[in-house]
C-alpha positions, 0 to 999 in steps of 0.5 A: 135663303130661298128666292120666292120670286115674289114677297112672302104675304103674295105667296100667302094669297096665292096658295089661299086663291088655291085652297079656297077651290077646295071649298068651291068643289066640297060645296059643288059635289059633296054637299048633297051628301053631308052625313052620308059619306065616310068624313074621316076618310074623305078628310085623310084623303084631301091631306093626302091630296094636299102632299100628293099635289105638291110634288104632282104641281112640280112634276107637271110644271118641270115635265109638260107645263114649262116645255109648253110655255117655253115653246121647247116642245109638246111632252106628249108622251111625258104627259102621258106617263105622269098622268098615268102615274097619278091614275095608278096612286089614285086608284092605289089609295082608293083601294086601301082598306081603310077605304074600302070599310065604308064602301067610300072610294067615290068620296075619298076620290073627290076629296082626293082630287080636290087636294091634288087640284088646290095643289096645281091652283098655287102653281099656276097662280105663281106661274102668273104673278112671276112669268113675264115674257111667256105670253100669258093672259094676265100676268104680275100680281094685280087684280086681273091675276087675281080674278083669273086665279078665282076663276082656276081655283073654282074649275080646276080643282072640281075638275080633278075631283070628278075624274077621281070620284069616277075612279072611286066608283069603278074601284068600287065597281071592281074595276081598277086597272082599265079605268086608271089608263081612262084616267090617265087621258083625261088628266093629259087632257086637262094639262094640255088645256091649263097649259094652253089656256093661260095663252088661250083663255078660250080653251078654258070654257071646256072644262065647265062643260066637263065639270057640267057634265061630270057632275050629274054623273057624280050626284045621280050614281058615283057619290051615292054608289057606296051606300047601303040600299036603306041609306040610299033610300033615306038619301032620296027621302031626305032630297025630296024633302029638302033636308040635306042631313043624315047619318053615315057614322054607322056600322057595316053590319048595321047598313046591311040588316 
């Protein structure tokens, strides 16, 4: 058998604690656009996100996160070839056609981000129930580890989904290569400040101001980039009018007439 560490009914409320950042995300960026974006897509594309996540939270951990905690180095350039790595299978999967049909790379990338985010969430919540010794803020599985995965699951999560959502909109744009090496600093960055940040909780409030920042982008331009100058227009009516529905299950042609 398998040694977890911790019993099986904690393991089940940490990867919940990680799960519920998808909700907090969906509901920060996606809401404005419910009916408007490529649902099918943007689900197969956070069950991608939930199994790209699973071996990105290993290879974080085992090649940046533990060498940091363990004081046996700072893997620069080991985080900086992993992020690139998932830049690259970002844009990979956003330029698929099945992404592409319904001009959804923006969405899909959220939704992405999200799942690859929870994902990272589990690791770090498990990282706090089972390490001791490492200097971490709170440790051990009690309420204060609890509030401290909440607050993880609310910015980690939303974080990697805006960086993915802005690979989604210049994939859109035609832009694929470039912005995967922009990405690529950006995911170190957020490493390198989770990492640090469960020593330091002071280095977290950076990635609110990201998400702050982020966000206004992501509503004003990336999130409705990909739809069609009638849907967009009915996107704005609706917006002004306090409704937050509309139709998106409608066919290329039909955005185009």
């Amino acid at each position: 058998m398998v040694e977890l560490g911790i019993p099986l009914w904690q393991l089940q409320v940490v990867t919940s604690i990680g799960i519920l950042g998808v909700w907090i995300g969906w509901r920060g960026g996606m809401s404005n656009m419910i009916g408007f974006y490529d649902l099918p897509t943007a689900t197969r594309l956070l069950l991608y996100g939930f199994f790209a996540g699973a071996l990105y939270q290993f290879l974080a951990a085992s090649m940046v996160l533990d060498p940091i905690w363990m004081g046996t180095g700072l893997p620069i350039v080991e985080g900086f070839l992993l992020s690139l790595s998932f830049s690259l299978l970002t844009m990979f999967l956003l330029t698929r056609q099945g992404v592409r049909l319904l001009n959804g790379q923006p969405t899909a990338g959220w939704t992405f981000g999200l799942g690859v985010g929870s994902m990272l969430v589990v690791l770090l919540i498990y990282r706090l129930v089972t390490t001791s010794g490492a200097g971490f803020l709170v440790s051990g599985f009690g309420i204060s580890t609890l509030i401290f995965g909440l607050i993880l699951a609310a910015i980690v999560p939303w974080s990697m989904a805006i960086i993915a959502a802005w690979q989604g909109w210049n994939a859109l744009e035609g832009r694929r290569f470039k912005p995967a090496f922009k990405a690529m600093f950006l995911h170190t960055t957020l490493l390198f400040t989770l990492a640090i940040g469960l020593n330091y909780p002071w280095f977290l409030p950076i990635l609110p101001a990201m998400i702050f920042i982020g966000q206004k982008r992501a509503d004003d331009v990336w999130l409705i980039s990909g739809l069609s100058p009638r849907m967009k227009q009915e996107w704005k009516r609706l917006q002004r009018t306090g409704v937050a529905t509309g139709v998106r299950s409608v066919a290329p042609e039909e955005e185009s007439e």
